[in-house]
N, C-alpha and C positions, 0 to 999 in steps of 0.2 A: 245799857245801850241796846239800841233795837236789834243791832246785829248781833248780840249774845242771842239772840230768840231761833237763831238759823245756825249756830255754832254744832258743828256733826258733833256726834256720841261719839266717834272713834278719836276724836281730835285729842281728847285728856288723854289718852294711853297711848296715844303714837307719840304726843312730845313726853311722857313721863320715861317711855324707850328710850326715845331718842337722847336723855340728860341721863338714864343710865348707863348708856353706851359710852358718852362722851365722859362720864366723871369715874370711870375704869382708870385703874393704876394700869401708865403706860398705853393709854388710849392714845388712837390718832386722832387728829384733832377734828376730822370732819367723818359725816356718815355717809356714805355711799347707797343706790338702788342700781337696779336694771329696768332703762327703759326698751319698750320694746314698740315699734313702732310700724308702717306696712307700706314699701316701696309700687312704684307705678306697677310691677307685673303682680303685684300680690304677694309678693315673697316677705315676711314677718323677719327686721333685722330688731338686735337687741340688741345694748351696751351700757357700761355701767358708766351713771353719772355719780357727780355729787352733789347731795341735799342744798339746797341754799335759803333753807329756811320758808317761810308763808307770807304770801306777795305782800308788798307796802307795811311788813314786819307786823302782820296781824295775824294773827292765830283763829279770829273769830271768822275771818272770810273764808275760812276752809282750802283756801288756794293752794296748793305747792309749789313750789320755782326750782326749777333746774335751768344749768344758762348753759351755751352751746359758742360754738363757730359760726357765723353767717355759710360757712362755705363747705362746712360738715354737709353729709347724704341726709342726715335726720332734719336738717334744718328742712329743706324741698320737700321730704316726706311728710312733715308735719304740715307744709301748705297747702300740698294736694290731697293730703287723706289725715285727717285730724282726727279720726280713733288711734287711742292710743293706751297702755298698760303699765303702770311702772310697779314694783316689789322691790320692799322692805324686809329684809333680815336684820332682826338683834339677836345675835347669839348670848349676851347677856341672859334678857329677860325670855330669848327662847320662842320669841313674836314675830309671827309674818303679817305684814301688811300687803295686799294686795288693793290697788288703787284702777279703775276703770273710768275713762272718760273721755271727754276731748281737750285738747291742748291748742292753745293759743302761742302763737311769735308775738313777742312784744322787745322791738326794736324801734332805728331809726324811723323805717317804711311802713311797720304795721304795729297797730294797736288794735286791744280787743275792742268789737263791739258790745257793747252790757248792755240789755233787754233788764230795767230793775222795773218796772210797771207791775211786775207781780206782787211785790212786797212794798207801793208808794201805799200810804195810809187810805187817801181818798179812794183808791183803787179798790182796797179790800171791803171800804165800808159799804163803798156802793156797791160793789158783786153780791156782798151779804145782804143787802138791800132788795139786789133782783132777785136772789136766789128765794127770797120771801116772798116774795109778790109771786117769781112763778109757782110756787110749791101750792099756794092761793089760789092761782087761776086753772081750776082745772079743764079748761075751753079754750087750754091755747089752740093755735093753730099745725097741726101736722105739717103742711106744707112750708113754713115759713122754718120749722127746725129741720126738713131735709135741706132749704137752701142753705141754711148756718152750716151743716156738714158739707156741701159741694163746691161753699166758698172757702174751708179750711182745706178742702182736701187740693184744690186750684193752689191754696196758699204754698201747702206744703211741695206741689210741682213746680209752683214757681222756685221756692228757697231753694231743692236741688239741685238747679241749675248754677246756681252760685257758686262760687268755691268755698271750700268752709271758713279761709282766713275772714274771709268776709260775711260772713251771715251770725246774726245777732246771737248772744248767750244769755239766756234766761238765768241770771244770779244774784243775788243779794248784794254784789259788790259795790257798794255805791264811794262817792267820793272821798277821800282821807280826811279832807278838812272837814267836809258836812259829818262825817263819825267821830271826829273831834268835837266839834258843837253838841253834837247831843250826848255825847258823855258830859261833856263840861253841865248842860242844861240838867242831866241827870243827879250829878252830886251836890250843885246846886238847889235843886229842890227835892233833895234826896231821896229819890225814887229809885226804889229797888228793879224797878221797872217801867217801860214808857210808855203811856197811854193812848193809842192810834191816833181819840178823837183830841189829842194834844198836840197832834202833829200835824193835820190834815191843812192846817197853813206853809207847812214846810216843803221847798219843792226839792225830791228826792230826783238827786244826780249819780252820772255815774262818773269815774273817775276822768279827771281835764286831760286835754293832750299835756299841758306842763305839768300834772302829776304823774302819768304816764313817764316823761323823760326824768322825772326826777327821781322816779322808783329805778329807772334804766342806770342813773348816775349811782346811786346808792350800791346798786348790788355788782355794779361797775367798782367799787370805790373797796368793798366790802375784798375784792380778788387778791389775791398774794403778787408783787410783784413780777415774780417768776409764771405764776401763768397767766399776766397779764401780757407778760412779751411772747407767749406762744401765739397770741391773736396776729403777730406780725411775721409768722416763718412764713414759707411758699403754701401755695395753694396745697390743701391735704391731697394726699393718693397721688400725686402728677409725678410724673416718672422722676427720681434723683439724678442730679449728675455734680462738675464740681463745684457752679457756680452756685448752685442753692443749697451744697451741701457749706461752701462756704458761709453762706447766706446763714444757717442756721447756726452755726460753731459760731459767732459772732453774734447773734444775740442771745444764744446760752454764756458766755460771757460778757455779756453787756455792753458788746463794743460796736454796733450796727449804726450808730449814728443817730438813731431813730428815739423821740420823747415816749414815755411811757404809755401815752394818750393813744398814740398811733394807732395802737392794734383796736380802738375801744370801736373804729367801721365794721370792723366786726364779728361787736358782739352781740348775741341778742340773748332775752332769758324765753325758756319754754316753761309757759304757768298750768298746771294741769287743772281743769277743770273738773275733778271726780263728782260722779253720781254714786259709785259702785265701791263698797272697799268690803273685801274678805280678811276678814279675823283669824287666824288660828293660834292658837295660845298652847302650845306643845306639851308645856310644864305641867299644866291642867287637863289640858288634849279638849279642849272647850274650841268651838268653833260660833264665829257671830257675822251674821253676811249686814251691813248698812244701805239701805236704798234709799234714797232722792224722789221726792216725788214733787206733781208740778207746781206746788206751791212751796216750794224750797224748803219743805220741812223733810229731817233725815226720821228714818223709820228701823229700829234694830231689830233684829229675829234672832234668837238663839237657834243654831241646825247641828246635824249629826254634825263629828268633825271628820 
């Protein structure tokens, strides 16, 4: 499948952690990190979530999912300033993973934007195409590549003005169903591998708003009953008193009146978009930093640890 070709190096040892953590005598049954995330005054808050596995239950997108409260502080923080850090501890295998990137709401009201034109087939042959031609012309013109740098750099002052929920992410994520097709296309003509110029008829999407709600529903579906009725206590931090303390002693026993559905306004999942993950392997005392670069290819380096 084409997206094995963009599949990060750290991805086989973060899930091989994560299934020996979970297959421990007397494990609990989910893995926890610490997100840490940066409020309007700059103040850097952390808290630990829990894992919820690699968005639309693919391992090859690189993505991570943690889901939240609509009405949680991290929820706003992650709208207005979408840098964000999460860490991984397995005391197991003794592995920290540090994760760097921006993070995406993906709820009722927002869905990510996906910039995939880096990695559609046509896209790449033709740039390899120009890249020929100019390496060829050695008469281009000076002037005409200062204006290419003065229209990127207008581009880049326009995008900051945006807010980050809305400004496009440069990622391989393309549709569920279109990555279902070319797997199926794959074992069918049993290609160990997908040929660009085999593809260059296929028009590469990014995921629908109904796959969008439907990944919402899944990891909605996937919650424990018990903290599906926390989405329905009072607004978090609001001062207590007895009416909402009431409020809360009756849905921790299930007597509030309310179907299980209720709390699912909300919820939303936070998808981490990593460019950045720190390795260190304690047991070994081996350190491996992974970088991203702008053609979605991951690049490893071994560093002091």
């Amino acid at each position: 499948m084409l997206q094995n070709q963009y599949m990060a190096g750290w991805v086989p040892g973060f899930t091989s952690a994560l299934e020996m953590e979970l297959n421990q005598e007397n494990a609990t049954p989910f893995i926890t990190c610490q997100l840490a995330t940066v409020d309007s005054q700059g103040f850097p808050h952390v808290r630990t979530l829990v894992y919820r596995g690699f968005l639309f239950d693919d391992k090859s997108n690189n993505i991570i999912s943690l889901t939240t409260d609509r009405r949680m502080s991290k929820y706003q923080e992650i709208l207005n300033n979408d840098k964000v850090e999460a860490v991984f501890y397995f005391p197991t295998s003794r592995k920290q993973f540090r994760f760097r990137g921006v993070a995406r709401i993906i709820d009722k009201e927002h869905k990510p934007r996906v910039d995939i034109s880096s990695i559609s087939p046509r896209h790449i042959i033709e740039n390899s195409r120009s890249a020929s031609a100019s390496d060829s012309d050695s008469d281009s013109d000076s002037d005409d590549d200062n204006s290419s740098i003065e229209e990127e750099t207008v581009l880049e002052f326009q995008n900051s003005a945006i807010p980050p929920i809305s400004r496009p992410i440069h990622h391989h994520l393309i549709s569920p169903s279109l990555s279902t097709t070319l797997q199926q296309y794959k074992s069918a003509n049993n290609l160990s591998y997908t040929n660009l110029h085999d593809l260059t008829s296929v028009e590469f999407t990014p995921p629908s708003e109904e796959e969008w709600n439907q990944e919402i529903l899944r990891q909605w579906s996937n919650l424990s009953k018990k903290l599906k009725s926390s989405f329905r206590k009072p607004m978090p931090k609001t001062k207590i008193d007895n009416e909402k303390q009431k409020l809360i002693d009756s849905i921790s026993r299930g007597v509030d009146g309310k179907k299980e559905e209720t709390g699912m306004d909300n919820f939303a999942i936070i998808a981490l978009f990593t460019d950045y993950v720190d390795l260190y392997e304690m047991e070994k005392d081996r350190r491996y930093i992974y970088e991203k670069d702008s053609y979605q290819m991951w690049k490893e380096n071994e560093v002091c640890p």
